[in-house]
C-alpha positions in Angstrom: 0.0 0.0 0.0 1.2 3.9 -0.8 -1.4 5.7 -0.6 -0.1 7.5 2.7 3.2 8.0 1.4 4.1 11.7 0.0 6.7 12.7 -2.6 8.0 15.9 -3.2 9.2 17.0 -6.3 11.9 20.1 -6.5 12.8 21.5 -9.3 11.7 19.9 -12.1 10.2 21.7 -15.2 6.4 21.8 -15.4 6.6 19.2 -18.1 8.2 17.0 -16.2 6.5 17.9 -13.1 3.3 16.8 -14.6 4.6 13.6 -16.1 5.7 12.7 -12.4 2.6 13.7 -10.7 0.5 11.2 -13.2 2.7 8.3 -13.1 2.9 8.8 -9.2 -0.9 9.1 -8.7 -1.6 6.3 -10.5 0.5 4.6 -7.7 -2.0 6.1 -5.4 1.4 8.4 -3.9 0.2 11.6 -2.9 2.7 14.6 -4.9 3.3 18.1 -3.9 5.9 20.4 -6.1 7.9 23.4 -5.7 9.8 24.9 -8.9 12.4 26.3 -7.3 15.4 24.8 -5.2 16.7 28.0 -4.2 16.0 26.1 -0.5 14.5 23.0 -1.0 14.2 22.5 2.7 11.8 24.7 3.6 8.4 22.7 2.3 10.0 19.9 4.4 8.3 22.3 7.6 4.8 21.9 6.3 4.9 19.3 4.2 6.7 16.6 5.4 7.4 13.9 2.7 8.4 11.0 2.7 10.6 11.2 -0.1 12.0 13.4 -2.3 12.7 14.0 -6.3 15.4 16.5 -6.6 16.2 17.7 -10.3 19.4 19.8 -10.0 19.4 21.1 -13.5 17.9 24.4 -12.2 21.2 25.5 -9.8 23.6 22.5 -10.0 25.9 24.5 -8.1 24.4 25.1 -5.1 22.3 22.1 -4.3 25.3 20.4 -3.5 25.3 21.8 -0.5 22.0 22.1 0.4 21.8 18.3 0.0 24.6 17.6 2.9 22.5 20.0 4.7 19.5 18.9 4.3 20.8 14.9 5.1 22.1 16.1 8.3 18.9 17.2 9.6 16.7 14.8 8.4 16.5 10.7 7.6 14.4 11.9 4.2 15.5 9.9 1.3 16.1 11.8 -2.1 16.6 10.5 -5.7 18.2 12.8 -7.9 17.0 13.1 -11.5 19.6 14.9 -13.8 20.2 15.1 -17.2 24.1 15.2 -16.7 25.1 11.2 -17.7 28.9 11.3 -16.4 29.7 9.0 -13.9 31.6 11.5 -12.0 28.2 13.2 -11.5 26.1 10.8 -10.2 29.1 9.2 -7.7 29.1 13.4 -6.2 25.3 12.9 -5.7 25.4 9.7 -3.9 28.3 10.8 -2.1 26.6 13.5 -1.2 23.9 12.1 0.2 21.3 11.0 -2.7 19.9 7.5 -2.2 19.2 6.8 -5.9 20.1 8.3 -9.2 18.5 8.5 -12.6 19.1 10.0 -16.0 17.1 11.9 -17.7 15.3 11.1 -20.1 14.0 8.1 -17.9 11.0 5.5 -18.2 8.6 7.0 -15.8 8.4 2.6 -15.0 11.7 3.0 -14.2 10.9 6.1 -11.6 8.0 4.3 -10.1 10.0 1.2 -9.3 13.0 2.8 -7.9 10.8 5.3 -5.7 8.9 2.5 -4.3 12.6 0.4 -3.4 14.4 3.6 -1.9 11.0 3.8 0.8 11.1 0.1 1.5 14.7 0.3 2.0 14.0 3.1 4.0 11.1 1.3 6.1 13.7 -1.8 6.5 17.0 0.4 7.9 14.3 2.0 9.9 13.2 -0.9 11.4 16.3 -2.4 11.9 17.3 0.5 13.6 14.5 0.2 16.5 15.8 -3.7 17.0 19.6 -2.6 17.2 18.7 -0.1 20.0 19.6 -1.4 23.8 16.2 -2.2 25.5 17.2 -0.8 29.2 18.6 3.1 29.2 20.0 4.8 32.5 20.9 8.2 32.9 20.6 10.0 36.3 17.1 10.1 37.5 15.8 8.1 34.8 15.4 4.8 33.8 13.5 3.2 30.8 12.9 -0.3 30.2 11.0 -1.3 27.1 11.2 -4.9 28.0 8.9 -3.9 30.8 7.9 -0.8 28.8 7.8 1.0 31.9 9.6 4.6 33.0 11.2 5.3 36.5 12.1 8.9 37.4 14.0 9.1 40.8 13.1 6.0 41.6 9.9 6.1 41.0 7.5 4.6 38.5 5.8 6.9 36.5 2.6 6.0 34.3 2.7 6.6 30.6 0.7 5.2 27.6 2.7 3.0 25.3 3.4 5.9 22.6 4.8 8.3 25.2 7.2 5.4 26.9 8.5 5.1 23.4 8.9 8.2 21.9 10.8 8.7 25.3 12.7 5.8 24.6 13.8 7.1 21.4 14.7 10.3 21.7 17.0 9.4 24.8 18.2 6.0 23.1 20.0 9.1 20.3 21.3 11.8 23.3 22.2 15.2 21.0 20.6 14.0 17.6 17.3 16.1 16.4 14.5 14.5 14.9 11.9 16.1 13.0 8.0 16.0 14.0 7.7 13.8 11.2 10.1 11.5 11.5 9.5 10.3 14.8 5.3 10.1 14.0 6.7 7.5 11.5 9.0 5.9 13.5 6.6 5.3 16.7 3.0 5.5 14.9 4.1 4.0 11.6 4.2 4.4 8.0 0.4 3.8 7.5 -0.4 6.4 10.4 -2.7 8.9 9.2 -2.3 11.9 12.4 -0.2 14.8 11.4 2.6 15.9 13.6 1.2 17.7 16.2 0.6 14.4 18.0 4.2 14.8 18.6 4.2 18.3 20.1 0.9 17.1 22.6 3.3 14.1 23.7 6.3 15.9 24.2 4.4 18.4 26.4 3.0 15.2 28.5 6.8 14.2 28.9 8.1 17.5 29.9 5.2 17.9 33.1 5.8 14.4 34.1 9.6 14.9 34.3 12.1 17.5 35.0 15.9 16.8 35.6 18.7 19.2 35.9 20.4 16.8 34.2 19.2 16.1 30.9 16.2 17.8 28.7 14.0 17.2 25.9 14.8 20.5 24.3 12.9 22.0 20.9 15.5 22.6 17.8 13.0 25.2 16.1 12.1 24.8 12.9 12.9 21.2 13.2 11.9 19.2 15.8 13.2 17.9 19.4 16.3 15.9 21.1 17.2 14.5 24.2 20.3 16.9 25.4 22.2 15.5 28.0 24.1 18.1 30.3 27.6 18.4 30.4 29.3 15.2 31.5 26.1 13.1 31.9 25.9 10.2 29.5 23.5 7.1 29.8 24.3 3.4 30.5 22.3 1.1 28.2 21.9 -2.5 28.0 
């Protein structure tokens, strides 16, 4: 099933644009555009995708960059569609970051098959992931045990839903690493979830009145999305 995957396509021409949009539909993917890739990034903020199609041909020069940026921040996977054949070319993409690239002109078959592997391969080193994570974390004042799936704050046991014991979980199983909203609604809720990221923001305000430590935080990266942040010196023990 796709239907509740989203792809994003930045800057390709209208002509192309439409050809992607139809062959994607027809997939049942939902498609959103922008022309421009001036910054690329900033739809990501209101409409998070799950994929994106990047066509470079626009400002070759300075996508580069924006790509490494824009991999840094989030786990979004991006194929780059480009006209430029050389191998040189497409090796710099993938270096860069890309998880796929095509040349253009392409089979829009061809598109549709290698979108739907990069999200599966995504789904898979997602999952994979959540079963390589330690299932007991300790940092001072705060214990989580997702064998158990319960939380202890100063010794205590504190109730939490499922959802909240886990999103706790994983934002403190990556200490210093931001997430987006969307990320972790696909991460915790799943792929076939159909809330919108707010969820995130009511559960993270749930976490924060339950628990307070001068030691660590759940702090907002604006414009982003949230980490755990260990203070200075404190680390966890995990097993």
């Amino acid at each position: 099933m796709t239907e509740n995957y989203r792809i994003l396509l930045a800057g390709t021409t209208p002509e192309l644009t439409q050809e992607l949009s139809d062959t994607l539909k027809q997939k049942n993917y939902k498609v959103s555009c922008i022309h421009s890739i001036s910054d690329f990034t900033k739809p990501i903020r209101s409409a998070y995708p799950d994929l994106v199609i990047l066509d470079p041909s626009s400002d070759g020069s300075a996508s580069h960059s924006q790509l490494t940026k824009f991999q840094e921040i989030t786990q979004i996977p991006v194929i780059v569609v480009s006209s430029a054949s050389d191998v040189s070319d497409k090796v710099r993409w993938l270096e860069d970051g890309a998880d796929d690239y095509l040349v253009k002109p392409f089979d829009q078959r061809e598109l549709a098959a290698r979108v739907h592997a990069v999200i599966r391969r995504t789904m898979i080193r997602v999952a994979k992931q959540k079963q390589d994570l330690p299932k007991l974390l300790e940092y001072p004042d705060l214990t989580i045990d997702l064998n158990r799936y319960s939380v202890s704050f100063r010794g205590e046991r504190i109730s939490m839903p499922p959802k909240e014991i886990e999103l706790l979980y994983y934002l403190a199983a990556h200490p210093g690493e931001v997430f987006t909203r969307e990320h972790l609604l696909r991460l915790i809720w799943g792929y076939d979830y159909a809330g919108d990221s707010r969820t995130i923001d009511v559960h993270i305000k749930r976490l924060r009145r339950k628990l307070f430590s001068e030691n660590w935080m759940i702090e907002t990266v604006w414009g982003i999305g949230y980490k755990f942040q260990p203070m200075p010196g404190i680390s966890s023990e995990s097993t």
